[in-house]
C-alpha positions in Angstrom: -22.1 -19.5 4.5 -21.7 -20.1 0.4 -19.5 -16.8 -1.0 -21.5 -14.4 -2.9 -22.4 -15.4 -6.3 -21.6 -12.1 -8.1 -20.6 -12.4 -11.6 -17.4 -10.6 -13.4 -20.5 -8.6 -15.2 -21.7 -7.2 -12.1 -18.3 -6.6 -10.6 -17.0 -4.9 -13.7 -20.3 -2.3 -13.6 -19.8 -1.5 -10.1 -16.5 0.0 -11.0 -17.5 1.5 -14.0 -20.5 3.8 -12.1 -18.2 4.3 -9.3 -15.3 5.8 -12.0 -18.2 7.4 -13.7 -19.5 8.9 -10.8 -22.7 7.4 -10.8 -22.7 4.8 -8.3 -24.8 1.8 -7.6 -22.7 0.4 -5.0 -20.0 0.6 -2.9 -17.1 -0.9 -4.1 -15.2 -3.7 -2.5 -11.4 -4.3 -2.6 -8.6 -5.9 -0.4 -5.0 -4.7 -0.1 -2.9 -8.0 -0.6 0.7 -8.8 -0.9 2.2 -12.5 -1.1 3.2 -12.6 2.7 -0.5 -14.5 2.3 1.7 -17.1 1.0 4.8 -16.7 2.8 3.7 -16.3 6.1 0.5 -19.1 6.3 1.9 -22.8 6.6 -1.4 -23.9 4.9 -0.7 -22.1 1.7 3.2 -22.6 1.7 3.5 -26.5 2.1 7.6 -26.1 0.6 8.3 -23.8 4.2 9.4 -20.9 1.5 10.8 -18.6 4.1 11.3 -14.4 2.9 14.6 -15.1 3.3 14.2 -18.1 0.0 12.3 -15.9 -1.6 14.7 -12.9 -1.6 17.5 -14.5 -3.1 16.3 -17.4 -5.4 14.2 -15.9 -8.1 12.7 -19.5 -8.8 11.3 -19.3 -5.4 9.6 -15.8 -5.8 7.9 -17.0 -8.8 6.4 -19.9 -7.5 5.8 -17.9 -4.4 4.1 -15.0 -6.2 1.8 -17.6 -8.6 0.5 -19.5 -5.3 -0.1 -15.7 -4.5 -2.0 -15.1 -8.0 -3.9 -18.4 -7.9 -5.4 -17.4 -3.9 -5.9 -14.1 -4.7 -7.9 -14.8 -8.3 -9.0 -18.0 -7.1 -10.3 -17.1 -3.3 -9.9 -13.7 -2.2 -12.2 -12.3 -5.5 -14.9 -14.2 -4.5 -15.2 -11.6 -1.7 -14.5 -8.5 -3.5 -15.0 -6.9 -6.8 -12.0 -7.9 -8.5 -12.9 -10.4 -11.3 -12.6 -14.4 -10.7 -10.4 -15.9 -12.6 -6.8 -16.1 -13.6 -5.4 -13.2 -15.7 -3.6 -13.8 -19.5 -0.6 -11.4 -18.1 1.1 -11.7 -14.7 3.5 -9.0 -13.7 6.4 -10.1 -11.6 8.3 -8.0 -9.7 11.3 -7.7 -7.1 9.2 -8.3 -4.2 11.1 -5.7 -1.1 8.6 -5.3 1.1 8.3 -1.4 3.3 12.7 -2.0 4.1 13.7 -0.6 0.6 14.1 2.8 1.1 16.0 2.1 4.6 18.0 -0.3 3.1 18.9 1.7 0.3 20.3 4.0 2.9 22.7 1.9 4.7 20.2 0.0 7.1 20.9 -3.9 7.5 18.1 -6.0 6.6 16.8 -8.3 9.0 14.8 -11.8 8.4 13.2 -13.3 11.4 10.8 -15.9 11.9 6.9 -15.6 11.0 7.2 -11.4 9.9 8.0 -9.7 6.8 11.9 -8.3 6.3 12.7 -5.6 8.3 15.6 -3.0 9.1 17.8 -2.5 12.1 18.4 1.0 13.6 20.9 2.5 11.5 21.1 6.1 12.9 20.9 5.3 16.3 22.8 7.8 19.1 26.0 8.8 17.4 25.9 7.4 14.5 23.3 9.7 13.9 25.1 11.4 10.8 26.7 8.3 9.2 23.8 8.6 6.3 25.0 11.8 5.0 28.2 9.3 3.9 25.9 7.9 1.4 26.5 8.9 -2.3 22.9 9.8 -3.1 24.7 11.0 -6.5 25.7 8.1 -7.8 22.2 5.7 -6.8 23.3 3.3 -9.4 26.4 2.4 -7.7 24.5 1.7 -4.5 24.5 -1.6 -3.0 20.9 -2.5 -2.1 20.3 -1.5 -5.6 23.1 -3.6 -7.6 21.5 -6.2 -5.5 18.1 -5.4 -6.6 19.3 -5.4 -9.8 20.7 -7.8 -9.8 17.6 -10.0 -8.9 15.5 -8.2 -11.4 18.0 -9.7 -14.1 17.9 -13.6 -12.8 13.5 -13.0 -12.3 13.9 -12.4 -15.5 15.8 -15.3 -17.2 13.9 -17.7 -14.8 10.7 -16.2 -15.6 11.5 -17.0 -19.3 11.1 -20.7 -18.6 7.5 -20.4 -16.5 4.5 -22.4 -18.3 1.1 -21.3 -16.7 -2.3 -21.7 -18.0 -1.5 -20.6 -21.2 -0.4 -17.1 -19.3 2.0 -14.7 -20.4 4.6 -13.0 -18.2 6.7 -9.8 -17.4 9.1 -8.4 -15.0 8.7 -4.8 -13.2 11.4 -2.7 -12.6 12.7 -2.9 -9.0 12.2 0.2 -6.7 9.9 2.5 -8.5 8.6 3.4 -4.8 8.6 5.7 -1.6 7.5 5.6 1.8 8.0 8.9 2.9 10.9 11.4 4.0 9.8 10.8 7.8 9.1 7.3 8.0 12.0 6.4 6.5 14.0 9.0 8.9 11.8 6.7 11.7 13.0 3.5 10.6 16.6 4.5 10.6 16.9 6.6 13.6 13.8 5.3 15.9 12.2 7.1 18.5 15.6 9.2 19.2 14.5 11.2 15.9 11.6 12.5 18.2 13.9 13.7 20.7 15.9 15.5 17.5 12.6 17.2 16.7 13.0 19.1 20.1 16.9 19.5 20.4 18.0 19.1 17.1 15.4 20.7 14.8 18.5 21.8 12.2 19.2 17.8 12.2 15.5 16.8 11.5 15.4 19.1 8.6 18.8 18.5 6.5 17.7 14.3 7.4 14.3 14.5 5.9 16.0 16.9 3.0 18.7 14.7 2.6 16.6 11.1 2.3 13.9 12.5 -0.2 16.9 14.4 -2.1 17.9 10.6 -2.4 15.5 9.0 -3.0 14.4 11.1 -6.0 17.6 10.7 -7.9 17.3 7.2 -7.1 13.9 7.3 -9.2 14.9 9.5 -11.9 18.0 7.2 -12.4 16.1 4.1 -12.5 13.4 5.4 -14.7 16.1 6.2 -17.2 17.6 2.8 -16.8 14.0 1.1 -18.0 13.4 3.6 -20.5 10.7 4.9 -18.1 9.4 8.5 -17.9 9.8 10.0 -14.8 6.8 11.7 -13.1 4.5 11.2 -16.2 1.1 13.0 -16.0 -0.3 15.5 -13.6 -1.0 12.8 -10.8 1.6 11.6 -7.8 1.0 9.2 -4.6 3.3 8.8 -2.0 2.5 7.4 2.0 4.2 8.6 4.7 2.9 6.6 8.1 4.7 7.9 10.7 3.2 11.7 10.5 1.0 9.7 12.5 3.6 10.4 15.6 3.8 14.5 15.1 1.3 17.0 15.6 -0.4 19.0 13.1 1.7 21.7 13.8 5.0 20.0 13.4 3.6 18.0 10.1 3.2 21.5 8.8 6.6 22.9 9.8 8.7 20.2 8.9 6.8 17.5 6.6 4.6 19.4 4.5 6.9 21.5 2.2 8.9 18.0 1.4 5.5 16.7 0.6 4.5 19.4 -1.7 7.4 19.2 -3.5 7.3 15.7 -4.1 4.0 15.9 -5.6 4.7 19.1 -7.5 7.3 16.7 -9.5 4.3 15.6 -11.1 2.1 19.1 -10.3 1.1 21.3 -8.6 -3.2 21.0 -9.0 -2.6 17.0 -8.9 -5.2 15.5 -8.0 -3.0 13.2 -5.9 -3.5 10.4 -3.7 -2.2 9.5 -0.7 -1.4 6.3 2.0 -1.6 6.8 5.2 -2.3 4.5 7.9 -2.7 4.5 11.3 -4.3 7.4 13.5 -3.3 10.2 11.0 -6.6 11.2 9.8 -6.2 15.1 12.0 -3.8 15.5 9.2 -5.8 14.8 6.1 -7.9 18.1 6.0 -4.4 20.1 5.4 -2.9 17.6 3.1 -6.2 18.0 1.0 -6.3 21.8 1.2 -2.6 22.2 0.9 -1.3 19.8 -1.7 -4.4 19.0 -4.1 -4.7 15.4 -2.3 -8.3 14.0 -3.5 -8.1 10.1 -2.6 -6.8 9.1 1.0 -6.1 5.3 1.4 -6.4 5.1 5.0 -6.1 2.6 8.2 -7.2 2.9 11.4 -8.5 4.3 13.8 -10.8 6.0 11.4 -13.8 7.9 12.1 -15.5 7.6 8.9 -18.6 10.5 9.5 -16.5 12.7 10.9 -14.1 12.6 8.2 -16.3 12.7 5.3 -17.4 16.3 7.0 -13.9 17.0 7.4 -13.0 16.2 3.7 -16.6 16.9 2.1 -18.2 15.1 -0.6 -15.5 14.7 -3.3 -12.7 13.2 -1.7 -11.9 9.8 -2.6 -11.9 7.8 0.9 -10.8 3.9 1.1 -11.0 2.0 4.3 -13.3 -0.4 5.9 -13.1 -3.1 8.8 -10.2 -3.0 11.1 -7.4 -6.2 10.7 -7.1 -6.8 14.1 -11.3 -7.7 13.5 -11.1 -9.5 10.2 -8.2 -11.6 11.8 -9.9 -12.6 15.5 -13.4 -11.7 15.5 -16.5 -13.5 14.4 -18.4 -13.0 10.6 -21.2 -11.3 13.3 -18.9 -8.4 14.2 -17.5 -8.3 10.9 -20.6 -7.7 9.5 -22.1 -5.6 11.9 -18.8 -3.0 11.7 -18.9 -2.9 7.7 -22.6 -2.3 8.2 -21.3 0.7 10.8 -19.3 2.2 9.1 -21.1 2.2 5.6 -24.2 4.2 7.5 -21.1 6.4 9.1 -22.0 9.3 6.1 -19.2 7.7 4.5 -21.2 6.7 1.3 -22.5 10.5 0.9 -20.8 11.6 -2.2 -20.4 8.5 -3.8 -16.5 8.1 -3.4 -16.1 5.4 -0.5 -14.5 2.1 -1.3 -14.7 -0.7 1.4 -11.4 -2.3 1.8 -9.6 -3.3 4.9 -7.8 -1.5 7.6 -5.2 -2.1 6.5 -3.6 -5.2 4.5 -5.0 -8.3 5.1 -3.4 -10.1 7.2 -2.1 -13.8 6.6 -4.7 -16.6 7.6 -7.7 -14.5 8.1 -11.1 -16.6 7.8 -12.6 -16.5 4.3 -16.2 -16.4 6.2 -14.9 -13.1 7.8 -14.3 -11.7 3.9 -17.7 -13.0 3.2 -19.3 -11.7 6.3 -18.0 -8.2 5.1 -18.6 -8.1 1.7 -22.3 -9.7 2.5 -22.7 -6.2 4.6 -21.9 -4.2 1.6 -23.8 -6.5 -0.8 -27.0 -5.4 1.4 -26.2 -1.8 3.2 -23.8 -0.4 0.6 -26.3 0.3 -2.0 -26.9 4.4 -3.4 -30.7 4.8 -4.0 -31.0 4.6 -7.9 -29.1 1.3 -7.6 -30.7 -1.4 -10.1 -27.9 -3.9 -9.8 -29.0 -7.8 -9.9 -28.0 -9.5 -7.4 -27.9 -13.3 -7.4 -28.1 -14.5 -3.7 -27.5 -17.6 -2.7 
């Protein structure tokens, strides 16, 4: 089935309303990253491995334009980004979700067909070892002289790149953060658990110590790039794995470190968050308690039940699960977006469709299609006057 045949015109007016908050339509958008590239043989005919494309800047540049030309070329066709190749391309030190862990001590590990990842650094009694690392001095940390140091070479090779007439620049390297627990969960595993029982005292002065870290990592950085830190009244921040604790324990030992991340930025926000997975119980504190108004979520979701939880004017992105974009037919693609838009997620006006959650490398285009058709014809508010060419 041809792609929708949507023009930038359209696309560009369904944001607007939507940022207005007057909507016509739902809004479609995919969470992408270049293991599209990396990780699909079809798309990476050189056999670019994340290993290549961590330590040769000329490989992460023509990595992240194969990325730029799918993505602008293909992917958009099913979504309401604009078609098209952009004047600007931003690269950037491309570090996947190990940063944070690494920048603790964790080795990073490269294995076959899967993003980077990070070994168990704090497993049984090593269990204090992190407190060795001198959070006070971040710019003398290894994983970031490294990272600095491949910010500098992206940057001389992507002096020499000729593309379309495009011009390009370099981000700064580890402007990010996961989140004081997942990153406790990536270096100590599922013995941190246990710690939450028998070592409480542990739990706490970890979680303290890692976003302690982390934040003078920031500040330092920003100040390296000229960059103001915490600039304007908004903050975001994901923290998956409050997906594994109760409500009770997110409260007792997650939620202040949360609140005073955000209140680095303030204390009204509104701020958004990440979570995925089956963390959703958590979402009606997080809104009441630290000013969060848009949740970028994965699944499971119950979409009705948590636009009663959250009411009416809480920004809500999600959409079709990645397990069912990846295997299942355009038929149940279509049929789930088509669910879960007549959930009571549209009421309000603030639901974007996206998937649940980053789309995963080789997924059939006529499952994208198949989805974004659904929206196209059940995502619709009542005073929508859109035109729609159909093909």
């Amino acid at each position: 089935m041809p792609a929708p045949r949507i023009t930038n015109e359209e696309k560009a007016r369904v944001w607007e309303t939507y940022q207005a908050r007057r909507p016509i339509r739902v809004p479609v958008r995919y969470g992408v990253n270049p293991r599209l590239i990396l990780l699909n043989p079809a798309l990476n005919p050189k056999g670019y491995t994340y290993e290549d494309y961590f330590h040769n800047a000329a490989v992460l540049i023509d990595v992240q334009l194969a990325f730029m030309e799918h993505q602008t070329q293909v992917l958009n066709r099913y979504c309401d980004n604009p078609l098209g190749r952009p004047k600007t391309l931003t690269f950037y030190v491309d570090t996947q979700n190990m940063y944070d862990s690494a920048y603790f001590g964790a080795p990073v590990s490269f294995r076959d067909g899967q993003v980077p990842d990070v070994e168990g650094h704090l497993r049984g009694r090593d269990k204090n070892r992190i407190f060795e690392v001198d959070i006070d001095h971040p710019m003398d940390n290894p994983f970031v002289r490294q990272c600095l140091k491949r910010h500098e070479d992206l940057v001389k090779a992507a002096g020499k790149v000729s593309c379309h007439g495009m011009t390009f620049n370099v981000a700064p390297p580890l402007l990010g953060f996961d989140g004081p627990l997942t990153i406790a969960t990536n270096l100590r595993g599922t013995e941190l658990f246990v710690d939450l029982y028998e070592d409480p005292a542990y739990v706490r002065r970890l979680l303290e110590f890692i976003q302690r870290g982390v934040i003078l990592r920031q500040k330092a950085l920003h100040r390296h790039f000229g960059r103001k830190w915490a600039d304007g009244p908004s903050g975001s921040l994901a923290d998956d794995s409050v997906q594994l604790i109760s409500t009770d324990m997110y409260r007792d030992f997650v939620l202040p470190l949360h609140r005073a991340w955000y209140a680095q930025w303030s204390i009204e926000g509104p701020h958004m968050i990440h979570l995925c997975g089956n963390a959703t119980r958590h979402f009606p504190t997080i809104h009441e308690e630290l000013h969060v108004e848009s949740f970028d979520t994965g699944f499971p979701v119950n979409f009705g039940w948590l636009r009663e939880a959250l009411g009416d004017d809480v920004e809500i992105s999600g959409g079709v699960e990645v397990t069912l974009l990846l295997g299942g037919t355009p038929r149940q693609v279509y049929d789930r977006a088509r669910e879960i838009l007549a959930s009571g997620i549209m009421r309000g006006g603030r639901f974007i469709l996206t998937e649940a959650n980053n789309l995963p490398p080789r997924c059939p285009e006529t499952n994208l299609e198949a989805m974004y058709r659904a929206c196209l014809d059940h995502g619709r508010y009542p005073t929508a006057e859109l035109p729609i060419q159909k093909t």
